[in-house]
N, C-alpha and C positions, 0 to 999 in steps of 0.2 A: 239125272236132272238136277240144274242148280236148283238152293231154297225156294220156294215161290216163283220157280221160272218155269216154262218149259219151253224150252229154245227148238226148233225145229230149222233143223240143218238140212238144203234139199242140194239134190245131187242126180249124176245121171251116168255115175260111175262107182263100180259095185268096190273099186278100191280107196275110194274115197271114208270108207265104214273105220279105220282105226283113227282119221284123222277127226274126224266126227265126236266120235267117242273120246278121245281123252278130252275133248271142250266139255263134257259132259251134257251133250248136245242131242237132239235125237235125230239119227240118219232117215231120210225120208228118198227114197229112190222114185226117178220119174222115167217113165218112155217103156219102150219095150225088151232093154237089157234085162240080164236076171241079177236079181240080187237075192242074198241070203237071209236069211228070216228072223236074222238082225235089224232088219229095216222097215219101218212103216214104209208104202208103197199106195200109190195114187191108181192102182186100177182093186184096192178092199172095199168093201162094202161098199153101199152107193157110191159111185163115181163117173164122171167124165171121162174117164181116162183116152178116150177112143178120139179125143179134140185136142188131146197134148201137143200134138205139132204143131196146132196157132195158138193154144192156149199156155203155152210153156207151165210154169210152176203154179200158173190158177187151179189145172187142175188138183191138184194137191190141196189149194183152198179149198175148191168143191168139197173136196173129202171130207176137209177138217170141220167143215162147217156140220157135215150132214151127217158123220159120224160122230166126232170129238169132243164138237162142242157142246152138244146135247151134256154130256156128261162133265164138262169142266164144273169143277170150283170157282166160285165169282171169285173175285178180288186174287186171281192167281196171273200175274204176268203172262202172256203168250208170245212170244214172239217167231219172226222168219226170218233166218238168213241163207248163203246159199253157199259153196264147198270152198269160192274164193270170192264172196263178200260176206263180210264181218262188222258187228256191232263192236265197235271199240271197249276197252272196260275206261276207270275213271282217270287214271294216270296218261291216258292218250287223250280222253277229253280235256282234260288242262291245256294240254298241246295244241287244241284244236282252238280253244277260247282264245289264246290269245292273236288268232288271224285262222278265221273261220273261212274266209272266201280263197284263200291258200292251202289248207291244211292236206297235204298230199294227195292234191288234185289229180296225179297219175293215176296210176300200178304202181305196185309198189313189189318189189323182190323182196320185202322181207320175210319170206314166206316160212322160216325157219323159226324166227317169232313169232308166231300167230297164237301158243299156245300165252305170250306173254302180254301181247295185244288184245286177244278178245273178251268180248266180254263173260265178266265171272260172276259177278253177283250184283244183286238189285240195287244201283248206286241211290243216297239217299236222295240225292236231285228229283228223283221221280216221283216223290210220297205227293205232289199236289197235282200231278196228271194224269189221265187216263189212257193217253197214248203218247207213243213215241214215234218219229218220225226221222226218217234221215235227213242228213244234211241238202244245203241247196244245190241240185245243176244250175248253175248259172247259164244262159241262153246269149247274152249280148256282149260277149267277145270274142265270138266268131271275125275273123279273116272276111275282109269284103270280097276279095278274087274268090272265096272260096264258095261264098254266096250265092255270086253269079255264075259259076262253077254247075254249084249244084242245085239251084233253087230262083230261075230264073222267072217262074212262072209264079213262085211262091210271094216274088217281090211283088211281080204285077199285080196279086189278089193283096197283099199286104208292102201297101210301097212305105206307109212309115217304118219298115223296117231298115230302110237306109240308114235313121237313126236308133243308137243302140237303145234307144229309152222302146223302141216299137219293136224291136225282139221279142214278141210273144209264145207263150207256147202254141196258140194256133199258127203263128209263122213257121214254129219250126216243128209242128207236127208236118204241115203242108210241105216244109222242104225235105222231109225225110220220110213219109210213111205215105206221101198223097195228096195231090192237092183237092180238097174239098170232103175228106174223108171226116174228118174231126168233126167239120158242122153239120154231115150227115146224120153222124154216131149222135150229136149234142141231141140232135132234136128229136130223137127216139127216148130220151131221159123221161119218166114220169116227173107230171108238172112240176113239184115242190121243188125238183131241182134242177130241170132246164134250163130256168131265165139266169141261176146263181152260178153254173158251169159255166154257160154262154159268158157270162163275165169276166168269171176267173182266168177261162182259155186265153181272152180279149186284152185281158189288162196286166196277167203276169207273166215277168221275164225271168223266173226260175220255178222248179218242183222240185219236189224232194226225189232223190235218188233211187228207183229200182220199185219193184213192187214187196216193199220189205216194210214192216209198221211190228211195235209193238203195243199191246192193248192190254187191260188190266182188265176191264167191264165184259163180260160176258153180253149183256144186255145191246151194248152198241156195237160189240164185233156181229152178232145176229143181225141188228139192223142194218150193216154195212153191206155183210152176205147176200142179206135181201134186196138191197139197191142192185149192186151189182150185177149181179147174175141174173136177175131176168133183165134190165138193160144188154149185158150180154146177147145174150138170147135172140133179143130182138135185133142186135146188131147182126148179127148170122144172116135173118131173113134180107137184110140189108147187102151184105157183101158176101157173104157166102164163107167155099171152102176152097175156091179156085185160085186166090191170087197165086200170079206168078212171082214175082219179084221177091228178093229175099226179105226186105226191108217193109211186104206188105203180108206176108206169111201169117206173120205173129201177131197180126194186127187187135186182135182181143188184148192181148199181155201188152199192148202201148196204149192204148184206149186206158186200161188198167190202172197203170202207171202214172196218167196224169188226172185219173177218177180220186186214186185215193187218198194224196194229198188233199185236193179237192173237198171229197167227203169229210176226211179227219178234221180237220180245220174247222170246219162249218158246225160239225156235230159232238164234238167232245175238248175236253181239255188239251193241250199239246204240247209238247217240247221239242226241241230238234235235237239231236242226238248224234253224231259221227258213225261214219260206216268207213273200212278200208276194202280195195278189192287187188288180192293177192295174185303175182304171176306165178301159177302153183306149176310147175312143168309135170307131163305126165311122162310116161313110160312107153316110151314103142313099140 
């Protein structure tokens, strides 16, 4: 464990555990592989684990909330990343400040650096916030053919998205995950945060990257827990466990994904922060 950190590295591949470890990171194993008992694992103590296939790494949340947190240190950093996304440390955030909306926007093959890349220790940037956030997806420089390609009905329910200022995330949740699925899920939200989601979905054209945040307050990571997961919940009775499509599988972990910027933002301090995600090759 770095000083004051505890970084929680998830994974779904039982050889992913040395590369884990020298980040000084903690291997968290997800799904139904075996891993060795070097690895915290999302089916211990209370858990979901039985929803991993739409819930992807939430499960692991679940855990962390219902087991871990109980027992955290306030003021101890938390953070999540995942075997090939990565918190940068401060010498790649320099690189990032000076053109944020560029800063290796791919994959990136440096997979050989990663030990030199990620992050190491508490940078002192973060002493006046409570969470950390990753950097922005950008939504409004998609390709028009690819659009109408793929999101033909998504323009019809959202036509200012002809222009790139109406690229929202409810446009391109609808062009990628469903159309009408996002306003379904909104309004299942307990009240305090229905009308502010509805908003947010409506009016922004970027979120921050992945279901990945880091939080300092024990106090607001519980509150978050508690938004979430029963909105989850309810979303289930809503959609269920049948989609077919691969792109509506996971639909808890995209719901997720544009919740908790969302949340962050609204309920605590914030910084945005760089993430890379590594072309790791595996083994045959």
């Amino acid at each position: 464990m770095i000083k004051n950190l505890e970084m929680y590295c998830i994974s779904i591949d039982d050889s992913d555990l040395n590369l884990i470890k020298n980040l000084n990171y903690i291997p968290v194993g997800l799904g139904n592989k075996k891993f060795s008992n070097e690895w915290t694992t999302d089916t211990m103590g209370e858990n979901i684990s039985h929803k991993n296939k739409w819930y992807t790494e939430l499960t692991f949340h679940y855990y962390f909330w219902k087991n871990k947190l109980p027992l955290l240190k306030d003021n101890t950093w938390v953070g999540f990343c995942a075997y090939r996304d990565y918190w940068v440390n401060q010498n790649e955030y320099k690189i990032y400040k000076n053109d944020p909306k560029n800063y290796q926007s791919n994959n990136t093959n440096r997979y050989n650096e990663i030990k030199d890349i990620a992050l190491d220790l508490v940078p002192d940037e973060w002493n006046n916030y409570e969470t950390i956030l990753g950097d922005e997806v950008f939504l409004n420089n998609m390709k028009f053919m690819k659009m109408i390609k793929y999101g033909k009905l998504s323009l019809m329910r959202n036509p200012k998205a002809i222009f790139k200022s109406g690229r929202t995330i409810r446009w391109h949740f609808d062009m990628f995950h469903g159309n009408g699925l996002i306003d379904r899920a909104s309004n299942l939200l307990e009240n305090s945060e229905k009308k502010d989601f509805i908003k947010f979905i409506n009016k922004q054209n970027s979120f921050n990257r992945g279901c990945m945040f880091i939080c300092k307050s024990k106090k607001i990571l519980n509150a978050f827990y508690n938004s979430l997961f029963p909105w989850l919940e309810r979303c289930e009775k809503e959609f269920g466990f049948d989609q077919k499509e691969y792109n509506q599988t996971r639909i808890y972990a995209y719901l997720a994904e544009r919740y908790i910027p969302y949340w962050f933002k609204k309920h605590s301090n914030y910084h945005i922060w760089p993430t890379l995600s590594f072309n790791i090759p595996r083994k045959k």
